[in-house]
N, C-alpha and C positions, 0 to 999 in steps of 0.2 A: 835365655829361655823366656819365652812371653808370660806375664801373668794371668794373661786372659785363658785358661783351662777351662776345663767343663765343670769346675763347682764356679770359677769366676759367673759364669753364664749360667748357671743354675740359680742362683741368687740374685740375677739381677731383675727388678720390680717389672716383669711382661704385661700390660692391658690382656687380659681374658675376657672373651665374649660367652656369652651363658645365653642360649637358647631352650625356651620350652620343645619338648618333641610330642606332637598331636598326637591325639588315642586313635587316632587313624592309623598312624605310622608307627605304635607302637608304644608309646609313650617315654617320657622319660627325660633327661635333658643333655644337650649337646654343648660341649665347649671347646673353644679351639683360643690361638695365639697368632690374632692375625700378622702381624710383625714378622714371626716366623715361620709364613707360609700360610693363611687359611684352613685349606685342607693338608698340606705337610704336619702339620700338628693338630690335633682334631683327637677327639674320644666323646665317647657320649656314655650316661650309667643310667639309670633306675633312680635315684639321686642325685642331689648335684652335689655331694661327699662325690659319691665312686666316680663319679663323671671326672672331676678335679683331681681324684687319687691317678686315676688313668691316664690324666692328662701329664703328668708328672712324668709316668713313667715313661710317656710316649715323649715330652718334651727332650730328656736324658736320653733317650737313644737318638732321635735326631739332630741334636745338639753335638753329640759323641761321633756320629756318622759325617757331619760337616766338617767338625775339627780335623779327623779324618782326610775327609778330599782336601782340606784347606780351603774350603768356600767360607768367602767372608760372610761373617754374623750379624745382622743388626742387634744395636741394640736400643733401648727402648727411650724414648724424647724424654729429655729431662723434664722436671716439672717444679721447676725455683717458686713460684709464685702462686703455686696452691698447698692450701698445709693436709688437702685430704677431710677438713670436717667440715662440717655445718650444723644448726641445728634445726631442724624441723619438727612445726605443729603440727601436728594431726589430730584425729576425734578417735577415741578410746575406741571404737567399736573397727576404726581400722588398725590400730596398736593392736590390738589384740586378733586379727586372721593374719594380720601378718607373722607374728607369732607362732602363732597355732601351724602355718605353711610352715615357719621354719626349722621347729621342731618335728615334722613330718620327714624334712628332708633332711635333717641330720645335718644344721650348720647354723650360724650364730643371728640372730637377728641382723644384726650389721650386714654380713655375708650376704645373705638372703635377700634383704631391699638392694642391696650394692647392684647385685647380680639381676633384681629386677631391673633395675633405672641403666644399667649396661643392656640390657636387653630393650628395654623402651629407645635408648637411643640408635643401637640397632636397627630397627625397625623404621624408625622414622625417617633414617639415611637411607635406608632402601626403599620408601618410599618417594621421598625428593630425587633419588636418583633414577626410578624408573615411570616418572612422573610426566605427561608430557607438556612442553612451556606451551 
């Protein structure tokens, strides 16, 4: 029997992309796992807490449903050669709205910028990408 089940693959470290959603569109924010599918795993909340809680649960069941058909799973690019920190200056007046956002939304300062700078890079690839040379 393979070790790879559905807690193997629920544990293992997926890139999530965290989108604002415009007060046009309702607001609120959008997150998905593009690795396993874009829009295959997708949820959006009112926070980016519910956003992430729903992504969970939506992750587990298409995970579950894969394992299922026997469709192979990706899984996610190793990363040997980043430890994940850094340390950045910034001016107290932006230490502090960042803050003040993150406690709005129900998630840790870390979280929060993470989830911006995933979002900033985001954006900038879909920029370069629909950019004409």
């Amino acid at each position: 029997m393979s070790t790879k089940n559905l807690d193997y693959f629920m544990t293992l470290p997926y890139r999530i992309e965290l989108q604002e959603i415009s007060q046009d569109l309702g607001g609120g924010f959008s997150v998905c796992i593009p690795a396993l599918g874009r829009y295959a795993v997708h949820a959006d909340g009112e926070t980016v807490l519910e956003a992430l809680e729903k992504l969970e649960e939506i992750k587990r069941d298409r995970l579950a449903a894969y394992l299922e058909a026997d469709v192979t799973i990706p899984e996610p690019e190793k990363e040997e050669n980043f430890s994940g920190k850094f340390v950045l200056r910034i001016p107290k007046y932006l230490h502090r709205e960042l803050s003040i956002k993150a406690r709005q939304n129900n998630v840790s300062l870390n979280q929060f910028v993470a989830s911006l700078l995933s979002s900033g890079l985001h954006v900038e690839h879909l920029e370069r990408s629909t950019s004409t040379p």
